[in-house]
C-alpha positions as CSV (number, residue, x, y, z in Angstrom):
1,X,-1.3,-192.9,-220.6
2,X,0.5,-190.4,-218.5
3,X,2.7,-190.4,-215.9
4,X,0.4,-189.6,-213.1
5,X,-2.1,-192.2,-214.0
6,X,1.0,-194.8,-214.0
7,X,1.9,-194.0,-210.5
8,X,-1.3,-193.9,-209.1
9,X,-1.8,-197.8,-211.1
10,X,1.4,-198.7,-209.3
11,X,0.8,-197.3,-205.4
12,X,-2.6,-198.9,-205.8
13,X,-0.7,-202.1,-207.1
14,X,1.6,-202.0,-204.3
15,X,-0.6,-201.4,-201.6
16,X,-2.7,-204.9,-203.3
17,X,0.0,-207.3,-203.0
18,X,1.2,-205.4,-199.8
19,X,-1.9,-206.6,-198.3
20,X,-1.4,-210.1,-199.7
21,X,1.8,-210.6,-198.3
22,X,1.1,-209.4,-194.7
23,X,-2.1,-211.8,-194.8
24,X,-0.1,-214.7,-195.5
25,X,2.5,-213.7,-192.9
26,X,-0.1,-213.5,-190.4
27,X,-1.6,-217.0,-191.9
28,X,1.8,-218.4,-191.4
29,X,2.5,-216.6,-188.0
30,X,-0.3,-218.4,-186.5
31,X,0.4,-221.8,-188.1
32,X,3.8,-221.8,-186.6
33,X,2.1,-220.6,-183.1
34,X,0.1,-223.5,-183.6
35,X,3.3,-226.0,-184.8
36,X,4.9,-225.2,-181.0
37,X,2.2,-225.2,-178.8
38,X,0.9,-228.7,-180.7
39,X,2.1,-230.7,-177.8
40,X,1.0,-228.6,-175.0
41,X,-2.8,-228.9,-174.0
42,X,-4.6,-225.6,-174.4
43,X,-7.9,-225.1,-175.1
44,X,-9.5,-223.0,-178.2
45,X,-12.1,-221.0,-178.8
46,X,-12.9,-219.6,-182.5
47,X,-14.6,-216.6,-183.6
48,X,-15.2,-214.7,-180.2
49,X,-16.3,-210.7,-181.0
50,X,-12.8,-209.4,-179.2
51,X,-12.9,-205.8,-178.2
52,X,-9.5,-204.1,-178.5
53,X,-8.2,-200.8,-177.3
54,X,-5.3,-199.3,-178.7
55,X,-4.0,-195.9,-179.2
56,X,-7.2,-194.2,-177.7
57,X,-9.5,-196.1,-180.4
58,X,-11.3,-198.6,-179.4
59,X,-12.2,-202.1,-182.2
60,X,-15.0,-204.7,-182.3
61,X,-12.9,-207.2,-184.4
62,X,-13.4,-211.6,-184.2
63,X,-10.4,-213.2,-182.7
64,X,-9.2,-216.6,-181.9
65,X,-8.6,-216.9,-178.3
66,X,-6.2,-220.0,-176.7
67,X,-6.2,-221.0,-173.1
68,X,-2.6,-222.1,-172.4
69,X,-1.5,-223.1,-168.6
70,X,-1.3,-220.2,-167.5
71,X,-1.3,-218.2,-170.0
72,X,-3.8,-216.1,-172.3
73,X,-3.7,-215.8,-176.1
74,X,-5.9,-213.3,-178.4
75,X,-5.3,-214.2,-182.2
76,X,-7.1,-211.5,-184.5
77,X,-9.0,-213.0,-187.4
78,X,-9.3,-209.6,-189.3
79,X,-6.0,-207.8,-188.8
């Protein structure tokens, strides 16, 4: 093997378990969102098709979204 078939294995290796670790961060993000809202009542509603703008692009992604008192939450699914 040579050397620029080793880097390209490793950047493509990195940007794997990159991806790993940010979705377990998110997975654990919103279990600990969940953890301190748990005595609150709120209401939830899975798997809505959210529309999201951002940076002049606009996304059709499914999202969590949790009534709260008075207060609106929008939990990506795929991001």
């Amino acid at each position: 093997m040579n050397e620029s078939q080793l880097f390209i294995g490793g950047i493509i290796l990195i940007f794997i378990f990159g991806n790993i670790f940010v979705y377990f961060l998110n997975k654990n993000k919103q279990k600990r969102f969940f953890d301190f809202i748990r005595d609150r009542e709120y209401t939830l509603v899975r798997n809505v098709e959210a529309e999201i703008e951002g940076y002049s692009k606009i996304s059709y992604r499914k999202a969590d979204i949790v009534f709260l008192d008075d207060e609106i939450f929008i939990l990506t699914i795929n991001k």
